[in-house]
C-alpha positions in Angstrom: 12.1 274.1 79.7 12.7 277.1 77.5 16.2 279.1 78.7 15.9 282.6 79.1 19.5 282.8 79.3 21.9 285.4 78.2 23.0 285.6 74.6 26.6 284.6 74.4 27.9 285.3 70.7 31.2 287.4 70.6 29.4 288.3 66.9 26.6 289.8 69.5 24.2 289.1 65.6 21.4 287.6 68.7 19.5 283.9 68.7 17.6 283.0 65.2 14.6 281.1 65.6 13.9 278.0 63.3 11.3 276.0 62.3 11.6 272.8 60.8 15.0 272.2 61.6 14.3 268.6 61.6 13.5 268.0 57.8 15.4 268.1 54.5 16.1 271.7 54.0 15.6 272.9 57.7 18.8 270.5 58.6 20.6 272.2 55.9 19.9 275.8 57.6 20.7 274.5 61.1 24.3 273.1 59.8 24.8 276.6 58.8 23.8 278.7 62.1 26.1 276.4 63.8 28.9 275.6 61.8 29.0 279.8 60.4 28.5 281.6 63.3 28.3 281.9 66.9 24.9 282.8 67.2 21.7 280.5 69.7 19.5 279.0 67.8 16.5 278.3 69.3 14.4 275.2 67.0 10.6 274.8 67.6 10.3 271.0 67.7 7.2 268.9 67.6 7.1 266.5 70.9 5.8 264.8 73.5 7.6 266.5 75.6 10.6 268.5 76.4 13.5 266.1 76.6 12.0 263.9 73.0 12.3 267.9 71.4 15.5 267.7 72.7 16.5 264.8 71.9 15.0 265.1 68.5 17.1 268.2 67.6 20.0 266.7 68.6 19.2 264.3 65.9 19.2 266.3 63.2 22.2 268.1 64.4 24.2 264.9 64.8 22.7 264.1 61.2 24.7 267.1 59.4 27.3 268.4 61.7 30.7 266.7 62.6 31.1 266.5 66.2 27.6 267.7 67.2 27.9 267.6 70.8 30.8 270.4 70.5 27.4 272.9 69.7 25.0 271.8 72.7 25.5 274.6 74.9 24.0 276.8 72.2 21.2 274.6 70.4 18.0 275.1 72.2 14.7 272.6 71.4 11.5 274.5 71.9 8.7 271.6 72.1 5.4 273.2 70.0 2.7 272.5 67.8 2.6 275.0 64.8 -1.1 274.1 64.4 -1.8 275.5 67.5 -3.3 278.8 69.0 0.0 280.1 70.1 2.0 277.4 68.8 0.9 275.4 72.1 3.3 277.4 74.1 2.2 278.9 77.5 2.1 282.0 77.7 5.1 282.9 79.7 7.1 280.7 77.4 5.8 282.1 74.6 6.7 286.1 75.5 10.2 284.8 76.9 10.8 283.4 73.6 9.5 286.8 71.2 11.4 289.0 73.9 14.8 286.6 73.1 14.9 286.1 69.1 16.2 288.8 66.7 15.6 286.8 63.3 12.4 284.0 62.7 13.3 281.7 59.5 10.3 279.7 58.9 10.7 276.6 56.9 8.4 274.2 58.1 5.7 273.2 56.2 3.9 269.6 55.1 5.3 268.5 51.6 2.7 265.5 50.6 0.5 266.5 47.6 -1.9 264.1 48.9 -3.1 265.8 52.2 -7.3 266.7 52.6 -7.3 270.6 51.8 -8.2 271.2 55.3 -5.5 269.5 56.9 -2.8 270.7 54.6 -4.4 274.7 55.5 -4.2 273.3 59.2 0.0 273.4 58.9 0.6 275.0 56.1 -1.5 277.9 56.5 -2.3 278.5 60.1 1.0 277.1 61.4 1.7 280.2 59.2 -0.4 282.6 60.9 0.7 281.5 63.8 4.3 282.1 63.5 3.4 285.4 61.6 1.7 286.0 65.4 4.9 285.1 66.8 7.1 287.3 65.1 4.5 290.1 65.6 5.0 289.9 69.4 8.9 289.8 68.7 8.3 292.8 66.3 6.4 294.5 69.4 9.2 293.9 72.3 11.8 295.7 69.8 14.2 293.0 68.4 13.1 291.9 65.4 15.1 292.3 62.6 14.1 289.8 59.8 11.1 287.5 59.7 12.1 285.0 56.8 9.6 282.6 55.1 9.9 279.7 52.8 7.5 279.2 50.3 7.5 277.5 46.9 8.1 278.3 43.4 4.8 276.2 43.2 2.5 279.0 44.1 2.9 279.7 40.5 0.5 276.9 40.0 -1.1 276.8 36.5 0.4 280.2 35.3 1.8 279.6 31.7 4.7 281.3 30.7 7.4 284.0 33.4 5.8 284.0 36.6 8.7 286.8 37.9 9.3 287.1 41.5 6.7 290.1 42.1 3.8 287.7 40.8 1.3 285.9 43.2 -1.9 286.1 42.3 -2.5 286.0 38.3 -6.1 284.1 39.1 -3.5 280.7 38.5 -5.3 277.3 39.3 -3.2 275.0 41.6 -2.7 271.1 41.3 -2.8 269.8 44.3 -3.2 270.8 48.4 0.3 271.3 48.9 0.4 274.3 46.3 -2.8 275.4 47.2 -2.3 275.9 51.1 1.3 277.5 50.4 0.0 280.0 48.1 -2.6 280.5 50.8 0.4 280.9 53.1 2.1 283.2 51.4 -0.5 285.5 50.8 -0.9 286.0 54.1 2.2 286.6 55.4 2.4 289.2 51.6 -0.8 291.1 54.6 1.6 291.6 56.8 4.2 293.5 54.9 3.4 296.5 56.2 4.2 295.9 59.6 7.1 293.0 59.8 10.6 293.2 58.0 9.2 290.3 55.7 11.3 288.2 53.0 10.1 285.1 51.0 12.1 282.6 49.1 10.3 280.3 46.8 13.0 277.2 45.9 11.6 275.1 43.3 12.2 271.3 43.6 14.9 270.7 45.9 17.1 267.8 45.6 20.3 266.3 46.9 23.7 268.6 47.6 26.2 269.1 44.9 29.2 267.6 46.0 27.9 264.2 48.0 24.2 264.1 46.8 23.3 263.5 50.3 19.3 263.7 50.6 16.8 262.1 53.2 14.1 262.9 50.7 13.6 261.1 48.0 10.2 262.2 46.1 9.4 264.0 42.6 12.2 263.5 40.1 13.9 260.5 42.4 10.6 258.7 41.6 11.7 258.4 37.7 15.1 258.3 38.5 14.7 255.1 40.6 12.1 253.6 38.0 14.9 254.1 35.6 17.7 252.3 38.1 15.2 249.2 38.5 14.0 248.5 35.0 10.8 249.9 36.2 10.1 252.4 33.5 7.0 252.0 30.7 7.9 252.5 27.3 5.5 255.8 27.4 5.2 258.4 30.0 3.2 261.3 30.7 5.6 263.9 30.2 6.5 267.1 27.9 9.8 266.9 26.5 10.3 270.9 25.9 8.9 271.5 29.3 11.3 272.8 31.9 12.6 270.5 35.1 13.4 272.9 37.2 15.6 271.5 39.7 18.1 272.5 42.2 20.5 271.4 45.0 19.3 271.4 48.4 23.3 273.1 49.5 22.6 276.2 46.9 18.6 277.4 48.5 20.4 276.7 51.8 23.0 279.3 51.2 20.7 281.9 49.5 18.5 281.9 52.6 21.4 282.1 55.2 23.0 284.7 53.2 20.0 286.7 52.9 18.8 285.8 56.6 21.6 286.2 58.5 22.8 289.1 57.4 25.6 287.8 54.8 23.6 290.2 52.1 21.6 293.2 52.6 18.6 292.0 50.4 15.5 294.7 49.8 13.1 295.1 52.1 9.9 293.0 51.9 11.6 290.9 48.7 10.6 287.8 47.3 13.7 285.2 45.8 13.2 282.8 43.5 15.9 280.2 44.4 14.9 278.1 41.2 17.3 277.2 38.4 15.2 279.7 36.2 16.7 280.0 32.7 19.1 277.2 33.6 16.8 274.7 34.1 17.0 271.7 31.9 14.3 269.9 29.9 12.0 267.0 31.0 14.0 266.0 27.4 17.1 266.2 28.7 16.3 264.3 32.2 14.8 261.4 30.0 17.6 261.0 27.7 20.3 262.1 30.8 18.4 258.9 33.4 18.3 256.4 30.1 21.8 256.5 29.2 23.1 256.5 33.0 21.2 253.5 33.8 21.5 251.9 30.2 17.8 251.9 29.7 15.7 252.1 26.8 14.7 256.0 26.2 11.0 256.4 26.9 8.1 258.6 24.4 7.1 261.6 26.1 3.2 261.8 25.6 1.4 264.7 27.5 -0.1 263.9 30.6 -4.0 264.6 29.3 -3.2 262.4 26.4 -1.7 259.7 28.5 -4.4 259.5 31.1 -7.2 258.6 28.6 -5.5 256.3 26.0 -2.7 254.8 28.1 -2.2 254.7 31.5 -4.9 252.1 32.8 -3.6 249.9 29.9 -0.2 250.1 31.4 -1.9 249.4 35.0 -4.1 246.6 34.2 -0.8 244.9 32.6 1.8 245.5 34.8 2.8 243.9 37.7 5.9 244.0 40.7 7.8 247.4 40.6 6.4 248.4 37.6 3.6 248.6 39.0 4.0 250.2 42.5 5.9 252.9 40.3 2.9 253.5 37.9 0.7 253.5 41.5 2.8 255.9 43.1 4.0 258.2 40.3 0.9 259.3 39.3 1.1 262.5 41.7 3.9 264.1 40.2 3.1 263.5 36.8 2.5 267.5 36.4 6.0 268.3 37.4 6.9 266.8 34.2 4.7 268.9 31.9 4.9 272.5 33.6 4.2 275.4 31.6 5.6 278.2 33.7 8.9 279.9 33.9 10.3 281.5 36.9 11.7 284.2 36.8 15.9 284.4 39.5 16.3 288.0 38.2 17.0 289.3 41.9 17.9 286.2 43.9 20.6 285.6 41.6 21.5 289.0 40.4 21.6 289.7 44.7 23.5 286.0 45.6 25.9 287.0 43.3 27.6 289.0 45.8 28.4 286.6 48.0 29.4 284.2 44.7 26.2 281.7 45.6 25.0 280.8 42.1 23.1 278.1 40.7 24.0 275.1 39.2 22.9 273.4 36.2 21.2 269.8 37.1 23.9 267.6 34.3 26.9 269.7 36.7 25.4 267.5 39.7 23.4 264.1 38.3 26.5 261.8 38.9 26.3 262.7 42.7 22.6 262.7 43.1 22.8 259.1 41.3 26.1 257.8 43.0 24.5 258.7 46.5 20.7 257.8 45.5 22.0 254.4 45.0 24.5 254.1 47.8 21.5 254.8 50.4 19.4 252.4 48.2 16.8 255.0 47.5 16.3 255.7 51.5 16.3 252.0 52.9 20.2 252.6 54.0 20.5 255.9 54.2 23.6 258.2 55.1 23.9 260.7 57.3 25.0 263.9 55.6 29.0 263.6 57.6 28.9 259.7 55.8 27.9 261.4 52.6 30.5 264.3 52.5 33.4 261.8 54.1 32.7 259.0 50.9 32.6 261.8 48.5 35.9 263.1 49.0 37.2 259.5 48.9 35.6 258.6 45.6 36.5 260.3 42.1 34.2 261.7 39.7 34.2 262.8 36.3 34.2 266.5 35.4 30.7 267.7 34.5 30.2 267.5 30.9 28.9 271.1 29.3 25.6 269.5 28.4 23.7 266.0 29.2 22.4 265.7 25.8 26.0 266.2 23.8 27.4 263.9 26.6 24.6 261.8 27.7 26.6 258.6 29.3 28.4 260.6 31.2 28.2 259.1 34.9 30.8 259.3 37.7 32.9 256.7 39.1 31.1 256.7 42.0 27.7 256.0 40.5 29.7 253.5 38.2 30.8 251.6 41.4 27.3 251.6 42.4 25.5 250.1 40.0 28.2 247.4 39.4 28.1 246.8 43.3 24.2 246.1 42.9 24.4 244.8 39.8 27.1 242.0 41.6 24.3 241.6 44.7 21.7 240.3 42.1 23.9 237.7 40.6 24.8 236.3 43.8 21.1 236.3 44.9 20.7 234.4 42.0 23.1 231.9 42.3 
């Protein structure tokens, strides 16, 4: 059942609406709303029904916030189907909802690269529209304030060379669905900026927090990362060794958007922020030699991904076998991550976050704790919730961040260090 109760914040700010506050960076929003202010957050949940939303939500909550529970009597599930006309809601339930929200943050999207173009359009672009439709009937009863979208640094697509933060269409070509329908998506919504207080942020690729590493995801660069950790690697990949990685921690696009979506910052009206590492993104280079030296592996040759597809990579296939094999199988899909051509232009996001001190951090500041945790969870098969991560993270040392991974390139915390040897201590005894 959908409340229509009361708002009950002494910061009287009024209930935010999320979607996908059960995924990666969607969990991340919902620790803050809860943990930051006092504010109901209502969370559109796909479900069977109403008590799995529930239950579901409570989930994620209990999944990134210490003593959950304490936040129940202000963490409302909404069970709907962004796909849907209406987002499945009756009507009733749908007005009571637009007549209680003041701010819409709308993070849910699918991620796979894989997806029919169709289907991918069917969430990524009409459970667009159909929010957009949501926060138009909010807009109508009187209290919106902010509808917030997320996109992608991705729409850049093919674009070679700055794509700054005003750019959307430059006639780019996209590589997959998943850029496709979310360039789609934010076109769209870029219709509607006439008539809803609209801002989009476009993080690039999002990866484990800072301090613990702590990720449920593990996709794009993880899939090198754990081809490095299990010997897995070829002695050529399809990669550019000038082109940028741009990388950044799932804690720092989770600020940026509460700041500029709660209300922490005044941002412009109708702006676009590129939460990407911009000019301090490393170097696929940098990654490779970074990955070889932390897992003691033999540095790999860089060829372009054109090259590599014609003259090597069904070689490699036709030879390999075991977990070399699954990871030239599955890798395949992000193999133009690592030979981009564009550069995104942070001008505003971080010349605005810079108020509030939420800046950026270089990916050699964090790789020990993205490492150290990536292993700990065993790549996903024992993973962590994000209270473990934070409580073994201030129980374990780490070394200071060196300035640079290629002037310090073995440098790897203790807690990574403890890792491997940990795993490294399993196989022997399997062995024996």
């Amino acid at each position: 059942m959908l409340s229509t109760q009361p708002i009950d914040s002494p910061l009287a700010d009024g209930p935010v609406l999320l979607t996908g506050a059960t995924g990666f960076l969607g969990m991340e929003l919902l620790a803050r709303y809860l943990e930051q202010t006092e504010r109901t957050v209502y969370a559109l949940v796909r479900a069977r029904d109403d008590a799995e939303a529930a239950a579901r939500l409570r989930a994620a909550a209990h999944e990134v916030v210490p003593n959950s529970e304490w936040y129940d009597s202000r963490l409302i599930a909404v069970r709907a189907d962004l796909s849907e006309p209406g987002l499945g809601l009756h009507a009733a339930a749908r007005e009571a909802l637009a007549e209680q929200v003041v701010e819409i943050v709308h993070s849910a999207a699918s991620v796979e690269f894989t997806l029919p173009l169709e289907e991918a359009r069917t969430i990524n672009v009409e459970g667009t529209r159909n929010m957009v439709e949501l926060a138009l009937l909010a807009q109508r009863r009187g209290g919106l304030r902010r509808f917030s979208h997320v996109s992608t640094a991705y729409v850049a697509g093919t674009h070679a060379g700055l794509f700054t933060e005003d750019d959307l269409d430059l006639n780019q070509d996209h590589r997959n669905t998943y850029e496709r329908t979310k360039w789609e998506a934010e076109m769209l919504v870029r219709s509607y900026s006439a008539e809803l207080p609209l801002q989009v942020f476009r993080p690039s690729i999002v990866v484990g927090e800072r301090q613990t590493g702590w990720t449920p995801a593990f996709n794009v660069i993880y899939a090198p990362l754990k081809a490095f950790a299990k010997g897995a690697t070829t002695p050529v990949m399809p990669a550019r060794r000038r082109s940028p990685v741009d990388v950044v921690p799932v804690d720092y696009v989770a600020d940026a958007i509460f700041a500029l979506a709660g209300g922490g910052i005044e941002g412009e009206p109708g702006a676009t922020y590129s939460l990407a590492a911009g000019p301090q993104a490393s170097s696929v280079g940098e990654l490779i030699d970074i990955s070889a030296a932390t897992f003691e592996r033999a540095r790999p040759f860089a060829l372009p991904p054109s090259i590599y597809r014609r003259t090597v990579h069904q070689a490699l296939l036709t030879r390999a076998s075991g977990a070399r094999r699954r990871w030239l199988e599955r890798s395949e899909v992000f193999y133009p991550y690592f030979a981009l051509r564009a550069r995104y232009d942070t001008t505003r996001a971080q010349g605005t976050l810079a108020q509030e001190g939420i800046e950026v951090t270089p990916l050699h500041g964090y790789f020990d704790r993205l490492v150290g945790y990536a292993l700990t969870a065993q790549w996903g098969k024992r993973p962590l919730t994000r209270v473990e991560a934070a409580a073994l993270a201030r129980r374990q040392p780490r070394f200071a961040p060196p300035p640079s991974p290629i002037a310090h390139p073995a440098a790897v915390s203790a807690a990574t260090a403890a890792a491997m040897s940990a795993r490294r201590a399993g196989r022997v005894r399997a062995r024996a």
